[in-house]
N, C-alpha and C positions, 0 to 999 in steps of 0.2 A: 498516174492521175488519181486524184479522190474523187471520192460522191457528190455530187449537188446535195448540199444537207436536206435530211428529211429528217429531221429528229422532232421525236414525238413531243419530248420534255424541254421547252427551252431554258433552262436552265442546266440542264446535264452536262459536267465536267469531267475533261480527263488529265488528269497529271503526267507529268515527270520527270522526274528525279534519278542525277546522276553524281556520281562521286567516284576520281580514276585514280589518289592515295590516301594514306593516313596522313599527309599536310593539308588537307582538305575538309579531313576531318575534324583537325588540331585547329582548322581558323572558324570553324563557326557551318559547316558546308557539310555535314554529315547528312546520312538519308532522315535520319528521326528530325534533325533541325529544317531540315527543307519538306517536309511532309508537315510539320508541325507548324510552318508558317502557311504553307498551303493551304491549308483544312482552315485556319483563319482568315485567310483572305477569302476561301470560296464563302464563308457564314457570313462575312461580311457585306458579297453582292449576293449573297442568298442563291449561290450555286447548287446544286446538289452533286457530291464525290463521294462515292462507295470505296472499300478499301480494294475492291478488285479492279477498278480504273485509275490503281495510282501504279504506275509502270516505273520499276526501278532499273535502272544502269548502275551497274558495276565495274571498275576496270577498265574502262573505255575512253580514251582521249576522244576530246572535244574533236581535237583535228578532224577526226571522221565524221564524214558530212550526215547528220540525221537520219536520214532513210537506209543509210550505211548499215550502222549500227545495229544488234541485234535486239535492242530494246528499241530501240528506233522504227526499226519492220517490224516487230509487234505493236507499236503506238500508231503505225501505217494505216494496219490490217484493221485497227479498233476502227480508227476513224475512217473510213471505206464503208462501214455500217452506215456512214452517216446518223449517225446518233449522238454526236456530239458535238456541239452547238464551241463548243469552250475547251480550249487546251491551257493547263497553268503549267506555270514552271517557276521555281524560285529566282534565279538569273539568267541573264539572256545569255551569258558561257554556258550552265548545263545542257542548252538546246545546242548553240552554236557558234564555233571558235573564228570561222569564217564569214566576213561579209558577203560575198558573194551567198552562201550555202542559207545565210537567213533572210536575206531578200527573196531568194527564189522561193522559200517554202512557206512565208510570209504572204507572198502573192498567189502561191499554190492552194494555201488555206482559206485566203480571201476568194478566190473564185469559186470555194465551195463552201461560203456561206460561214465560216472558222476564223474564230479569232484567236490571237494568241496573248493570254494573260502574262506579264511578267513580273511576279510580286513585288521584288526588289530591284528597281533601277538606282540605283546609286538614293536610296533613302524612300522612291517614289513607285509607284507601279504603272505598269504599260498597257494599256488595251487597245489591240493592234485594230479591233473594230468599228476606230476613229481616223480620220485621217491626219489630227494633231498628231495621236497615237504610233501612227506606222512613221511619219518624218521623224517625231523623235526616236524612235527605234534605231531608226536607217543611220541617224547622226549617230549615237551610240555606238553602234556597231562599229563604225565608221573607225571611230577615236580609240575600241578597245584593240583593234584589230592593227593602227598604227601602234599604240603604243605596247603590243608584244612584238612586232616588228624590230621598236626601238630597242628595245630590253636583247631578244635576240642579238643584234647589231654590236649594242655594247658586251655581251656576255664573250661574244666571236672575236673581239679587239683584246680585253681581257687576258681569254684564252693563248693568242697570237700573243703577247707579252709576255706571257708566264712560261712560254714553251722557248721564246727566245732568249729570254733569259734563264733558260735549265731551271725552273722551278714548278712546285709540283701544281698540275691543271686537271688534274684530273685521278681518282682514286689509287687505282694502280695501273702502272704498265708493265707487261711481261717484258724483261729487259732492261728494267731499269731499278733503282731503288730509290727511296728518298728519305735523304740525311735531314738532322735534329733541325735545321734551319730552314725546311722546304724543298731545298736543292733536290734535282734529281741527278745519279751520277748511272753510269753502266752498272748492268749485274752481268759480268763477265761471263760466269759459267751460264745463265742466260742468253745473251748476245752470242756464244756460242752456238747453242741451242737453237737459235732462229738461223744462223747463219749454215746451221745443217738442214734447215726444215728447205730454206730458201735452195740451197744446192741439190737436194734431192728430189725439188720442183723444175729448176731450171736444166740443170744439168743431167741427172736419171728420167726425169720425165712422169715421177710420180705426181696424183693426185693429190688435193689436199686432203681428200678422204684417207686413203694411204698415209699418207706422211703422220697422219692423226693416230692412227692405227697401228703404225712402227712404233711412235712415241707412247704410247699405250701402253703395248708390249713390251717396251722398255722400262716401264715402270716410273716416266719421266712425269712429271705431274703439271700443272697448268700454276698459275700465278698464285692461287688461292687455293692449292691443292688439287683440284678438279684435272677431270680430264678431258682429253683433246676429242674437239671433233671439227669437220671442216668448217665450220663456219671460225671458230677458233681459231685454227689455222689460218684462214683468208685474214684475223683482223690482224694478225700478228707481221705477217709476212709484208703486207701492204702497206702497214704502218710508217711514214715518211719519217715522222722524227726519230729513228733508229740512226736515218744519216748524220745524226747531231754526236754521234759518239766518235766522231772524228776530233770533235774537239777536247776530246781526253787523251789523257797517254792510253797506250796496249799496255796488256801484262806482254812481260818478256817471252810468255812461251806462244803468245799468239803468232799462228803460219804453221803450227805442227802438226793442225790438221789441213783437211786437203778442200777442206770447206769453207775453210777462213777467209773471210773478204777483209782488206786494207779500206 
């Protein structure tokens, strides 16, 4: 829970500003661009924002619900003072990727007296300390929150295409390689490799921690040169489209070890 605001200043702003890659950066979403439009929109309602109440996130998927986050428990903890009247943010994603996660904290802010600025809605700004303000928020949210839904939906149909048809979906898999055309075919001497990882899980009864750790000390390297550790192991092992190597021929000597799966 927050404070019932007692802020002395009513005009006093807190920001903040997050950004989780360099594609973010590359469209316009960088922290200097969104602190930059900030500082303008506050001189415009004659805010007052100090450079020590603009809270930056780093690294940090939206997915994580606000208070989650560790710039987020810091922008908690400010606003607990009750000293601040005004939270900005450049878009309503850098606060919140979830509908659910910005109604609750949108009503949470509103019971203590908090409104939530949002520079840029689609060309317009939001101030949630209207009640025009919070419905069109609530619709927004609404629409961005289907339409990554959709995007997900179709990226998963996609994905299921490209894998059915042996073609490449994804950067690399251990196990496989992919020819001038996209195609992905077996990397045998790989496919081996798992099909020993798999046999000395199933059948010795080693760990994937072990199994990582044999492969180590063997000198055997990871996809990208790296090396194994269990979580590596689990993705490799578990990975369903390896069953898709049935529809290639074997090399001729495959069955010579004692590891070999048909």
């Amino acid at each position: 829970m927050l404070l019932v605001l007692n802020a002395e200043n009513p005009s006093k702003a807190i920001a903040y500003v997050r950004v989780s890659s360099q594609r973010q950066v590359d469209e316009g979403v960088s922290i200097e661009a969104q602190i930059k439009r900030i500082r303008e929109y506050a001189r415009y309602k004659g805010m007052d924002i100090d450079d020590k109440d603009i809270i930056i996130e780093e690294g940090v998927s939206g997915g994580v619900p606000i208070w989650e986050r560790p710039g987020g428990r810091h922008l908690k903890t400010r606003l607990k003072t009750g000293a601040y009247p005004h939270i900005l943010t450049m878009r309503l994603d850098r606060m919140f990727r979830l509908v659910t996660d910005a109604l609750v904290t949108v009503d949470e802010l509103a019971d203590s007296g908090i409104s939530l600025h949002v520079v840029d809605m689609d060309g317009e700004a939001i101030d949630t300390s209207t009640s025009m303000g919070r419905f069109f928020l609530t619709i927004m949210a609404a629409l961005a929150e289907m339409e990554r839904g959709l995007v997900s939906e179709r990226t998963q149909i996609s994905m299921d295409h490209l894998k059915a048809t042996h073609k490449q979906f994804t950067h690399s898999i251990y196990g496989w390689d992919v020819e001038e055309n996209s195609s992905l075919k077996p990397n045998w001497f790989e496919q081996n490799i798992i099909d020993f990882m798999i046999w000395q899980i199933e059948v010795n009864g080693l760990s994937y921690s072990a199994v990582a750790r044999a492969l180590n000390k063997q000198g055997i390297k990871g996809k990208k040169g790296g090396k194994w550790y269990s979580a590596s192991i689990s993705r490799v092992v578990e990975n369903k489209f390896h069953n898709e190597r049935t529809n290639f021929p074997y090399p001729k000597n495959w069955g010579s070890k004692v590891w070999h799966r048909k």
